[in-house]
N, C-alpha and C positions, 0 to 999 in steps of 0.2 A: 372340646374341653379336655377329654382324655390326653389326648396329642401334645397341649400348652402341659401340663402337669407331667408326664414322661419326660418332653424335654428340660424343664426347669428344673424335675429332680436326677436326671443324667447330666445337666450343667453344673449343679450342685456335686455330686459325688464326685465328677469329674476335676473339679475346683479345690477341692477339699483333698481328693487325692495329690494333686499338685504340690498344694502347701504344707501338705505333711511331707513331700519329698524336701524340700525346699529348710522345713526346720530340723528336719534330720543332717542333712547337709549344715547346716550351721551348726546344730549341736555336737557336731564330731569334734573331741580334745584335739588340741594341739600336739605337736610331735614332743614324744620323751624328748629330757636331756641324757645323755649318754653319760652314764660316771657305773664304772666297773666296781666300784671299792669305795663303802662309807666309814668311817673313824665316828663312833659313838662317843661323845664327851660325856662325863661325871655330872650330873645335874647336881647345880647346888644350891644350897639353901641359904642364903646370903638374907635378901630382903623379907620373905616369908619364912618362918620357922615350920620347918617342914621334920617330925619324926624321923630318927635314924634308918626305921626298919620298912618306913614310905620312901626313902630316899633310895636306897639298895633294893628294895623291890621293885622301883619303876626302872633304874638303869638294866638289872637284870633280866625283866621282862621285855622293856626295850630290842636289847641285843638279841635276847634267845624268837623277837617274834621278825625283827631285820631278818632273822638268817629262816627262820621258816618261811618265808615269804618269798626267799630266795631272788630277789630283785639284785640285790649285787651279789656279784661272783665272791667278795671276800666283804666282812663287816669284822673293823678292827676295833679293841675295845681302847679307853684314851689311855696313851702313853708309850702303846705298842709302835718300837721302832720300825718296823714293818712298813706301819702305815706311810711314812714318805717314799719310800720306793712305787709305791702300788700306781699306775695306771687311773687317767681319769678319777684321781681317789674326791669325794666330797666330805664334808663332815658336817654332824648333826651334833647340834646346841640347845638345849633346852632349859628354860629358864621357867619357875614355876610365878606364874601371874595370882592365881588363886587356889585357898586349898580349904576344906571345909571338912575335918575329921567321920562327924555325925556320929550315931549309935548302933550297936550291932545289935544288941537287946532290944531296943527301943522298935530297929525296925523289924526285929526276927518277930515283935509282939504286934507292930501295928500295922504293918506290913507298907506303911506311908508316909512315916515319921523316921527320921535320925539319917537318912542318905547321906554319902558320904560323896563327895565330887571335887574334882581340882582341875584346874587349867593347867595349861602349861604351852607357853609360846618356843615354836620346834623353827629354827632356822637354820636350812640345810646353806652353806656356803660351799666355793671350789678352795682350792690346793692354795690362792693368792689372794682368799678369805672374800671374796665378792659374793656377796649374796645373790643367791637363787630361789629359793621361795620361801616365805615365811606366812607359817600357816601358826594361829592358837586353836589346838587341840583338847577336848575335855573329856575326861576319865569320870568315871562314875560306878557307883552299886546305889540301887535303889530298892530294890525289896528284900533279896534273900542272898545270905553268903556275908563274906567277911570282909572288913575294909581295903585292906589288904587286896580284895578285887577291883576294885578302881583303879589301880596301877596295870593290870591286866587289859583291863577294857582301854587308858590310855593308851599302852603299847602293840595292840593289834589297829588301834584306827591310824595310829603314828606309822605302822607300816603299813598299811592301805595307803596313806597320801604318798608313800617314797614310792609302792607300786603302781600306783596311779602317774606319778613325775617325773620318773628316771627310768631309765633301762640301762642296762649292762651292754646293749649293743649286741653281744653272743645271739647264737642262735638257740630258740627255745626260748627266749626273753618276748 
């Protein structure tokens, strides 16, 4: 009886060990796209009224967390001539889907009330405007800290998906 029950739980681990190779092997990402240089477009606020000082905080959080992320070798901000000479350049688009102010007081007091969160749909295109991935992205503050952090928290997962997508190719990438 012993005997039946050793081999059933050594066919067992052994089976088990298999299929975790197996979904590991599938869950490995696909290969980056190589683009050395992204061009940050102006978000604008066209269809959603989006605050002056939300609009300039999410581009400038955008670009300063592109370049701390360090995935592309150059991140051009929009209008920089620059950007058409550059190598493999892609550029990033973001349009704001949804945007929800909330309260800073409200939550500073209730610590569960007044959240502040916005969308934002980010589609990275190449040099001859072909879309490459289009990911919506949401920014948020939820307990403590000032709205104005929502554009923070959008701009660091916005560069997790380019470092997650793209490599520069270089070495050290």
């Amino acid at each position: 009886m012993r005997n039946i029950f050793r081999n059933a739980l050594t066919g067992f681990v052994v089976l088990t060990l298999c299929f975790a190779g197996v979904l590991r092997a599938e869950a490995k990402q696909p290969a980056k796209m190589k683009a050395s240089a992204i061009e940050v477009k102006m978000i604008p606020s066209d269809e959603l009224t989006l605050p002056t000082e939300f609009q300039i905080s999410l581009y400038e959080n955008l670009v300063e967390q592109l370049q701390k992320k360090a995935v592309f070798t150059r991140v051009y901000r929009d209008g920089d001539k620059n950007a058409v000479s550059a190598a493999d350049l892609i550029t990033l688009e973001c349009t704001v889907v949804k945007f929800k102010k909330g309260n800073e007081t409200l939550r500073q007091v209730t610590t569960v009330a007044g959240a502040t969160s916005m969308t934002l749909r980010c589609e990275f295109t190449d040099k001859n405007g072909k879309s490459l991935l289009v990911r919506d992205i949401t920014g948020n503050v939820r307990f403590f800290g000032g709205s104005l952090k929502a554009t923070y928290d959008f701009a660091k997962k916005a560069a997790k998906v380019a470092d997650e997508n793209f490599s520069s190719g270089t070495a050290g990438s």
